[in-house]
N, C-alpha and C positions, 0 to 999 in steps of 0.2 A: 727171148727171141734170139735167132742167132744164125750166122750167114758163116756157113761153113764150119771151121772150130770159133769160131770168134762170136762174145755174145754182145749181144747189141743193145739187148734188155731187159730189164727183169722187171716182173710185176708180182701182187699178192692177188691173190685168187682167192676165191670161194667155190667150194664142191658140192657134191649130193650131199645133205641132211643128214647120208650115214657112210660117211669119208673113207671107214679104215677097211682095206681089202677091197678085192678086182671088184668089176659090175659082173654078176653070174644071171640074173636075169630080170624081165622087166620090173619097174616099181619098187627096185629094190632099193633108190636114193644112194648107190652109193657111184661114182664116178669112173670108167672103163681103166684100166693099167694094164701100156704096154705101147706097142708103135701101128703110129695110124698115117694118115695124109690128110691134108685140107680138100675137101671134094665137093664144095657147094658154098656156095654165098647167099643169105638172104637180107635183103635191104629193108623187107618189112617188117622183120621182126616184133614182136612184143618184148624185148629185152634191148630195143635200140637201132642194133646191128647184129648180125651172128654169121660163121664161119662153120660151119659142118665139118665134122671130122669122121673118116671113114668106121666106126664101128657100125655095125658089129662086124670083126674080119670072120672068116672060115674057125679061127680055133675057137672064138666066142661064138658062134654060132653051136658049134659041135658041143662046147661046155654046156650050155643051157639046152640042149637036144640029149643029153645024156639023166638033162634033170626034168627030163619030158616040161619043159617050159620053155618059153619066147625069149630069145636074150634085149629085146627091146629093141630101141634105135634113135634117132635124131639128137643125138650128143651134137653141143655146140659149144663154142667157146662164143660169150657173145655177153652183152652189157649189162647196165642196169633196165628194169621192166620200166615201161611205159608208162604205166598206171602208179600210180604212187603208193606202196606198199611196203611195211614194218619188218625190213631185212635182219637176218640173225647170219651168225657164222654158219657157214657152210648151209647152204639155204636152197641152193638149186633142187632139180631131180633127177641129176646125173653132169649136169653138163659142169664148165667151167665159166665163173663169171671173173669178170673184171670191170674196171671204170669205163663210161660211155668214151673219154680220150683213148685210154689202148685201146676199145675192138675199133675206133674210127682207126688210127693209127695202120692195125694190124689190115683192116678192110680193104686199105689204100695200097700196102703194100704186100702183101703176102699173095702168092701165087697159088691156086692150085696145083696140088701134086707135093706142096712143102712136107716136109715129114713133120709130125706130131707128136712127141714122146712125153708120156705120160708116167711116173714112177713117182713111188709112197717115199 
């Protein structure tokens, strides 16, 4: 996390179930790379809290329209699930997780419109 050049935080994450390379389209477990913004908050989440990030932008959309397929959608960065359930590395289905403390942390602070840069 980070407020101008300056970083403020760092955390370990967990991604889609199939990590390496961009998300090309829906279902595919692996998580979007590239620059987004925070565009949506939801407080009821099944993962705690979560933070929406604008994928799919125009050139993911156009990448998965080339592969006559739906690039997907509702990427979140957002907590641990609700329900109590037997987590592995990288376990999401696209999104980014983190500890129920950072998404509250990030919830509290983070504005819409933040940039989101997502890179392997």
């Amino acid at each position: 996390l980070m407020h101008k050049k300056t970083v403020l935080k760092t955390y370990k994450i967990d991604l889609g179930f199939n990590p390496r390379g961009h998300k090309a389209i829906e279902g595919d477990g692996k998580t979007p790379e590239g620059r987004y913004v925070i565009n949506r908050y939801n407080p009821d989440s099944e993962f705690h809290l979560s933070l929406g990030i604008s994928y799919p932008n125009n050139k993911d959309r156009a990448r998965a329209r080339a592969l006559g397929k739906s690039p997907g959608g509702d990427i979140f960065i957002h907590g641990q699930p609700n329900k109590p359930r037997r987590l592995t590395k990288d376990w999401t289905l696209g999104c980014i997780a983190v500890t129920n403390e950072q998404v509250e942390y990030m919830f509290a602070h983070v504005k819409p419109g933040t940039p989101v840069r997502i890179y392997p």
